[in-house]
N, CA, C and O atoms as CSV, one atom per row, in Angstrom:
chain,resi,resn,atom,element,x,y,z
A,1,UNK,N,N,21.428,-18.573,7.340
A,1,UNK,CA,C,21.402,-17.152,7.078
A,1,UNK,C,C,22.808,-16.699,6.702
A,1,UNK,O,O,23.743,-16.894,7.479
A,2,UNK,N,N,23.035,-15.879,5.093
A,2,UNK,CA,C,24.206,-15.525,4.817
A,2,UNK,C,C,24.268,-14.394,5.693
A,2,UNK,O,O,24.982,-14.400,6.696
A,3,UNK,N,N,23.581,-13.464,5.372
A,3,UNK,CA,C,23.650,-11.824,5.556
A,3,UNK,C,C,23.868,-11.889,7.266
A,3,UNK,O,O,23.169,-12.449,8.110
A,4,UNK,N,N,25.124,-11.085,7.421
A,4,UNK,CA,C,25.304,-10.207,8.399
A,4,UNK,C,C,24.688,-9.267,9.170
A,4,UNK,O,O,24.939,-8.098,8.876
A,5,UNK,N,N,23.984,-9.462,10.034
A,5,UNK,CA,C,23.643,-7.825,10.876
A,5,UNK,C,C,23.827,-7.379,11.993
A,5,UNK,O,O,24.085,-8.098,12.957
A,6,UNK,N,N,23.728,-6.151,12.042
A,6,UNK,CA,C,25.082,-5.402,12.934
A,6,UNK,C,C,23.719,-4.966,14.289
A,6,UNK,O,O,23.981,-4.422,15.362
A,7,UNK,N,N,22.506,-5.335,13.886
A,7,UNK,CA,C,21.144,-5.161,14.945
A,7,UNK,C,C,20.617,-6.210,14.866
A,7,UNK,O,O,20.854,-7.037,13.985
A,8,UNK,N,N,19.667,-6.363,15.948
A,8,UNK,CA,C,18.738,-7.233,16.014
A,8,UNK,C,C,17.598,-7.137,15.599
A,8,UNK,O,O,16.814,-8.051,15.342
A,9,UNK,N,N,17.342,-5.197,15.450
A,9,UNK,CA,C,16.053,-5.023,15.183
A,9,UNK,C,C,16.191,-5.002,13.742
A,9,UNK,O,O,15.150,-4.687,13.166
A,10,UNK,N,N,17.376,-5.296,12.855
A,10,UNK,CA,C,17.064,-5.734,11.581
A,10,UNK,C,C,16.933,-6.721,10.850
A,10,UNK,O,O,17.040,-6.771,9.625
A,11,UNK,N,N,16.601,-7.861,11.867
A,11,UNK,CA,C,16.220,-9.114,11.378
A,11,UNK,C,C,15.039,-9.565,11.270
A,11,UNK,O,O,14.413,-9.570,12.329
A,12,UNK,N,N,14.477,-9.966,10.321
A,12,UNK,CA,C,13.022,-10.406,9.684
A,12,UNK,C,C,12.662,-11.167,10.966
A,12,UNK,O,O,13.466,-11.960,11.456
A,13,UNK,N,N,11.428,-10.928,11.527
A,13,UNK,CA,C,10.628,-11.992,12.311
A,13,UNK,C,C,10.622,-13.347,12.231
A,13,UNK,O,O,10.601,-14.143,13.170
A,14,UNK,N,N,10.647,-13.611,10.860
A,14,UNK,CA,C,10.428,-15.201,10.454
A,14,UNK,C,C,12.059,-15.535,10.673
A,14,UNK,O,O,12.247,-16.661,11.133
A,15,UNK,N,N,12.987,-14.928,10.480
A,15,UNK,CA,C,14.361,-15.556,10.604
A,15,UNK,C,C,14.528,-15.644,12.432
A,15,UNK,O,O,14.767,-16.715,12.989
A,16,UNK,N,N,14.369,-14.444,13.130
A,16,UNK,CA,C,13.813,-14.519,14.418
A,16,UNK,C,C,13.696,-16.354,14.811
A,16,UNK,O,O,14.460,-16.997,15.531
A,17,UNK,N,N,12.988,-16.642,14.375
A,17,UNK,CA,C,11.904,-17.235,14.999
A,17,UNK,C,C,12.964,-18.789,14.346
A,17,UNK,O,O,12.909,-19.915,14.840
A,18,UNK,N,N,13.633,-18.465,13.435
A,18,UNK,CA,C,14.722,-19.676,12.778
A,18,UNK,C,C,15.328,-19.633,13.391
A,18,UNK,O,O,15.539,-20.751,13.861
A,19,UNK,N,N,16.160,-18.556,13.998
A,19,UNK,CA,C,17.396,-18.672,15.114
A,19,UNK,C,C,17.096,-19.346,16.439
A,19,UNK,O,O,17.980,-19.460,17.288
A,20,UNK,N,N,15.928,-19.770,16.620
A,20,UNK,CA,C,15.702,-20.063,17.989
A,20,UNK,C,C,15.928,-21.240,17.989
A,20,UNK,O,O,16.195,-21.764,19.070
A,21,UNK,N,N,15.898,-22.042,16.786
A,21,UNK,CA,C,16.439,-23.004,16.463
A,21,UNK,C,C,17.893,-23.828,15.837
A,21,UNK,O,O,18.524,-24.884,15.793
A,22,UNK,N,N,17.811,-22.196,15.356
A,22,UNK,CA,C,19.577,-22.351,14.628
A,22,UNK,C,C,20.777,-23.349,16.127
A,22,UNK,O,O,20.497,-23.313,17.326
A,23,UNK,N,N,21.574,-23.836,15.739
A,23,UNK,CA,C,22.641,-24.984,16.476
A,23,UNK,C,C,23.492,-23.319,16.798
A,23,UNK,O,O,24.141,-23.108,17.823
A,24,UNK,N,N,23.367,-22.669,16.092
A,24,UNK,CA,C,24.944,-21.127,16.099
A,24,UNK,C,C,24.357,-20.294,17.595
A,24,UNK,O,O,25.102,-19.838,18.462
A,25,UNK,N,N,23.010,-20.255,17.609
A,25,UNK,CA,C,22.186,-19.215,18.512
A,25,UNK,C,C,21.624,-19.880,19.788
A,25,UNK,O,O,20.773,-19.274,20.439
A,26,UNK,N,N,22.203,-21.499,20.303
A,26,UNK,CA,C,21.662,-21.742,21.379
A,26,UNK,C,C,22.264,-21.612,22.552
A,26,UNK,O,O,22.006,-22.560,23.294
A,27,UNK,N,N,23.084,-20.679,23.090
A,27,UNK,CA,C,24.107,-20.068,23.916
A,27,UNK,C,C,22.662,-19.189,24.813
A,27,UNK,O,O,21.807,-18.482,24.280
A,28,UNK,N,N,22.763,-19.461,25.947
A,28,UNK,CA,C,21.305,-18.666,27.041
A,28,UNK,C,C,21.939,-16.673,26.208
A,28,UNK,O,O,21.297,-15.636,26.040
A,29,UNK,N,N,22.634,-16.845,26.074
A,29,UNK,CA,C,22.290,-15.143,25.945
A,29,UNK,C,C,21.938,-14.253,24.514
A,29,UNK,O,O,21.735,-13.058,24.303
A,30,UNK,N,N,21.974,-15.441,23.675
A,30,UNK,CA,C,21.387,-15.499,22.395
A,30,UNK,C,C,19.669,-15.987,22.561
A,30,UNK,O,O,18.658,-15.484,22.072
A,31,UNK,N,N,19.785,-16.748,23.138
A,31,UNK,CA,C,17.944,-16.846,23.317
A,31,UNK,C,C,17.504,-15.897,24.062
A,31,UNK,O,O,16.397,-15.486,23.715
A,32,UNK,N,N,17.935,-15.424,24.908
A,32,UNK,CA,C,17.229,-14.351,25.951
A,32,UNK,C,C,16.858,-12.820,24.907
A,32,UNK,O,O,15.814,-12.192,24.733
A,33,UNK,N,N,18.441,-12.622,24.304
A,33,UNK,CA,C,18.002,-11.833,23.058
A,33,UNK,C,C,16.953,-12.226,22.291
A,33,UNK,O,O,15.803,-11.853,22.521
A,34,UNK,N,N,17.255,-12.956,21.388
A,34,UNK,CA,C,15.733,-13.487,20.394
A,34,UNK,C,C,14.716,-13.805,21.064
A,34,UNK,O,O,13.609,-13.544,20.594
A,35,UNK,N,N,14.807,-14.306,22.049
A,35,UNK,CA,C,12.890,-13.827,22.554
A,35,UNK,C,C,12.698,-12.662,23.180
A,35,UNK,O,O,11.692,-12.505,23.871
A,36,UNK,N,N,13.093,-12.246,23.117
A,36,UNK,CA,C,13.233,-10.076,24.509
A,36,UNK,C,C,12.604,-9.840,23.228
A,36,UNK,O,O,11.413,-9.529,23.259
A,37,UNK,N,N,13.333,-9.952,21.813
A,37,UNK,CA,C,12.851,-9.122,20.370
A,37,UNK,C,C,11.799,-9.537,20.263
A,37,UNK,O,O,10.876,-8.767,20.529
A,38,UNK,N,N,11.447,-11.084,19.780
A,38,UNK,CA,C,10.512,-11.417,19.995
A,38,UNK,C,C,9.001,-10.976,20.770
A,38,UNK,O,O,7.896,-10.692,20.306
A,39,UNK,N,N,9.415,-11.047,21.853
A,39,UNK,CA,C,8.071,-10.368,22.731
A,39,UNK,C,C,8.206,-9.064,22.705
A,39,UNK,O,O,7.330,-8.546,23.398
A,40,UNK,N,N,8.837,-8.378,22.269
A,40,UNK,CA,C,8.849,-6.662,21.982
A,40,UNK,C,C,8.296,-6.589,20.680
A,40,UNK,O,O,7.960,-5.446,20.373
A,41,UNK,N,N,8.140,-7.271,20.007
A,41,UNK,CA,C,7.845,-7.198,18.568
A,41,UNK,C,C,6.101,-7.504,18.518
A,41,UNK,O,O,5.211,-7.002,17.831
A,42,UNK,N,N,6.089,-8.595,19.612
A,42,UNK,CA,C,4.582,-9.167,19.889
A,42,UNK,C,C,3.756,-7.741,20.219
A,42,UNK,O,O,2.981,-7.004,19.611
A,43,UNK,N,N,4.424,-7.795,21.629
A,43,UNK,CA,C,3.595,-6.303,22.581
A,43,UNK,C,C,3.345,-5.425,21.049
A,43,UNK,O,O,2.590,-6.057,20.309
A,44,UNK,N,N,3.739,-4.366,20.572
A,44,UNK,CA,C,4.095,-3.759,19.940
A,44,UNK,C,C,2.447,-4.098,18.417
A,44,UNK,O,O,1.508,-3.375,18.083
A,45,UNK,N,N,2.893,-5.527,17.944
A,45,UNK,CA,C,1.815,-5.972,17.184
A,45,UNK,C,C,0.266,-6.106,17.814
A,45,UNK,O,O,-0.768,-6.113,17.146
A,46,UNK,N,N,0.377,-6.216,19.335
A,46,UNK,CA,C,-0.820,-6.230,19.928
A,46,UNK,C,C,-1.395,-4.363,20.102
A,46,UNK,O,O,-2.463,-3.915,19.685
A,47,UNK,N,N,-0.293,-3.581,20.839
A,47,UNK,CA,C,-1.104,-2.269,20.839
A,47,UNK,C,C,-1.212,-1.821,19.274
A,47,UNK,O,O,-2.277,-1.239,19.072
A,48,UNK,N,N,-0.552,-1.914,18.340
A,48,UNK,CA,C,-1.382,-1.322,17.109
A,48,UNK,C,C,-2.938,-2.117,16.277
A,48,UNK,O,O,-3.807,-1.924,15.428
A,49,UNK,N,N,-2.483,-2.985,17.183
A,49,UNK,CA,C,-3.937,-3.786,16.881
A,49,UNK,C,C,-5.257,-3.440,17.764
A,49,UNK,O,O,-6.412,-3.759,17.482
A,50,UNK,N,N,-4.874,-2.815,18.739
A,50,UNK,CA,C,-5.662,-1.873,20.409
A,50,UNK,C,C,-6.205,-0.345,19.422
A,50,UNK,O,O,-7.246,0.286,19.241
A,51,UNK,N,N,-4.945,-0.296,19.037
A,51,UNK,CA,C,-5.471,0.967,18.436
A,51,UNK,C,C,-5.979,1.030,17.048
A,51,UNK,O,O,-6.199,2.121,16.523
A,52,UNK,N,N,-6.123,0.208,16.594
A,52,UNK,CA,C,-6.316,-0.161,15.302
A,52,UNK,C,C,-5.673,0.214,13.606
A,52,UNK,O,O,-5.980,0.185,12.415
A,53,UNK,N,N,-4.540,0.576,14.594
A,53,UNK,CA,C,-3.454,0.819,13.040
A,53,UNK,C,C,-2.938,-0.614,12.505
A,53,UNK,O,O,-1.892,-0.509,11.864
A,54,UNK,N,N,-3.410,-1.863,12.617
A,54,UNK,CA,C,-3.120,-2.665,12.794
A,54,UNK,C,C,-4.561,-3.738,12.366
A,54,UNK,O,O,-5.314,-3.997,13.305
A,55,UNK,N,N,-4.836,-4.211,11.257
A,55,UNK,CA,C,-6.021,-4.654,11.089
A,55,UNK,C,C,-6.091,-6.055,9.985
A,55,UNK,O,O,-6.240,-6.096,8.763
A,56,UNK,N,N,-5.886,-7.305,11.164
A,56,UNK,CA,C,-5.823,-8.389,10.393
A,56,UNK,C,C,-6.631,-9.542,10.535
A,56,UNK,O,O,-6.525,-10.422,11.389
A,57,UNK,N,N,-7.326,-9.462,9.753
A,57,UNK,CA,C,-9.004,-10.279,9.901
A,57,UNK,C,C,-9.023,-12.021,10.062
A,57,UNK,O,O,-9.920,-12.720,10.534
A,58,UNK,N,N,-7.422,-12.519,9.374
A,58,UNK,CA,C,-7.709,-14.006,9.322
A,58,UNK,C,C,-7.884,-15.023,10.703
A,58,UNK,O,O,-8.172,-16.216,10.795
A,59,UNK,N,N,-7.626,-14.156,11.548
A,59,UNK,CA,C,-7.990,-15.004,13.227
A,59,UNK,C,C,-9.513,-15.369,12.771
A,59,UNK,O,O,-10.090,-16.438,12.576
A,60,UNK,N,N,-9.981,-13.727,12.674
A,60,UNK,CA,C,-11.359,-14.055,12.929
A,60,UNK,C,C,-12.376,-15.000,11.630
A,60,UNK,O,O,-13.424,-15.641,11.707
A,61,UNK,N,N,-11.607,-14.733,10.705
A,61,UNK,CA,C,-11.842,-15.383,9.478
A,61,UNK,C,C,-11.708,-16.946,9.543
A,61,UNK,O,O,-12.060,-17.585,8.551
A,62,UNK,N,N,-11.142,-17.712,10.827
A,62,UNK,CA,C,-11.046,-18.551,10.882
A,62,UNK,C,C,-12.073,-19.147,11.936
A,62,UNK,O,O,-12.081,-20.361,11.730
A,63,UNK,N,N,-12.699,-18.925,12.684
A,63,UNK,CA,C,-13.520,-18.695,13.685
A,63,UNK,C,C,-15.017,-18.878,13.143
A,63,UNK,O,O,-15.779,-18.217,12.438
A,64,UNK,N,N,-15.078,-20.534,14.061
A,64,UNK,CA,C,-16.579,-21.148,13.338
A,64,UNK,C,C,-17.769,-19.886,13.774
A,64,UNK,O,O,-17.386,-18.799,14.209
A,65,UNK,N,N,-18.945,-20.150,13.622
A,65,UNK,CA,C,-19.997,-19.371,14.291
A,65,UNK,C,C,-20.007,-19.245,15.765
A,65,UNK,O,O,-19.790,-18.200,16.379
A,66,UNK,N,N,-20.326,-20.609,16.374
A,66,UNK,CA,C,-20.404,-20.834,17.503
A,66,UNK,C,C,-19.167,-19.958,18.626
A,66,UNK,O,O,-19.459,-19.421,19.695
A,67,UNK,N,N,-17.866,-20.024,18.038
A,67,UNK,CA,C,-16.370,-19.129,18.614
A,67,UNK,C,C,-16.878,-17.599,18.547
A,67,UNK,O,O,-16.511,-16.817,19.424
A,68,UNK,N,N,-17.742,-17.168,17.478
A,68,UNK,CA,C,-17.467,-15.549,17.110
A,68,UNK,C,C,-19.082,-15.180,17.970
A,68,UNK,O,O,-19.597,-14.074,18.131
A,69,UNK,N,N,-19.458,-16.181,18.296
A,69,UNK,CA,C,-20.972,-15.521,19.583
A,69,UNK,C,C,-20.266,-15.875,20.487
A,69,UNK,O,O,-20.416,-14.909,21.235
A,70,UNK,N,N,-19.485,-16.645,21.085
A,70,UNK,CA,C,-18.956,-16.662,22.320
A,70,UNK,C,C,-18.300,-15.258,22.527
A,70,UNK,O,O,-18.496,-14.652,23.581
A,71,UNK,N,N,-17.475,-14.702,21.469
A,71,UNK,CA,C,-16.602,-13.737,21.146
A,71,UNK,C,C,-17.506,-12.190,21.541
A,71,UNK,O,O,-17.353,-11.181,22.229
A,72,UNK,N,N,-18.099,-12.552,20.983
A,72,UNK,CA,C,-19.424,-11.357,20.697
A,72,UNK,C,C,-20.009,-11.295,22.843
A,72,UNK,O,O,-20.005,-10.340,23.620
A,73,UNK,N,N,-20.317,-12.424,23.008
A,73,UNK,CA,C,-20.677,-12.341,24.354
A,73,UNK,C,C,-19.581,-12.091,25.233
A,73,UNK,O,O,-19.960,-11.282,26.079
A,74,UNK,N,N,-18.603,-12.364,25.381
A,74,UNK,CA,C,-17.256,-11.886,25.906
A,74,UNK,C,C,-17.100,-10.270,26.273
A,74,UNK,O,O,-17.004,-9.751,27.385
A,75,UNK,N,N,-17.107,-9.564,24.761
A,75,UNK,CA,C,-16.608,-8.414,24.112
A,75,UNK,C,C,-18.317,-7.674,25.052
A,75,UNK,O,O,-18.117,-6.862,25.956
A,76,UNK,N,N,-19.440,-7.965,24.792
A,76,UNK,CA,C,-20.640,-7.937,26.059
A,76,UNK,C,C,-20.079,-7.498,26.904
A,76,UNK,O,O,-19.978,-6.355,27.351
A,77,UNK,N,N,-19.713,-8.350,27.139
A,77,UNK,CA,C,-19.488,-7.852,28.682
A,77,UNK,C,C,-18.440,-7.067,29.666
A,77,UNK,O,O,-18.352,-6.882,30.880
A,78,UNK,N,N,-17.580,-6.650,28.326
A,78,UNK,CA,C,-16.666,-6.264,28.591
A,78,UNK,C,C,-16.810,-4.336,28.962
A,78,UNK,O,O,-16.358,-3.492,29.735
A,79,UNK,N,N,-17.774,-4.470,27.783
A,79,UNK,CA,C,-18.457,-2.785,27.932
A,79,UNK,C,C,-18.812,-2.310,29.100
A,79,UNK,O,O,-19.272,-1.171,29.190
């Protein structure tokens, strides 16, 4: 990574997720950062997905028959 940044919250997810690997970022208080963002970024992708501002079908798009009636019976019973 050339680019400089002066936040954390302005770094692309996918680079995120490079630094955890980067040799520059394996110091404990550099990982504790990149995953804190990390799982703040998760939480965050899960409630707009709760609330449905957030709507991305390929999980389920991947999901034989047999997974999406289990799914279906789950979501049952959840009511």
């Amino acid at each position: 990574m050339n680019k400089t940044y002066n936040n954390i919250q302005d770094v692309a997810t996918g680079n995120l997720y490079k630094m955890l690997d980067d040799a520059r970022y394996q110091d404990k208080d550099s990982q504790i950062m990149i995953k804190s963002e990390l799982n703040f970024r998760n939480v965050n992708d899960l409630k707009a997905w709760q609330d449905g501002s957030l709507i991305n079908d390929d999980a389920i798009k991947r999901l034989s028959l047999q997974q999406l009636n289990d799914l279906n019976k789950l979501l049952d019973e959840v009511k």
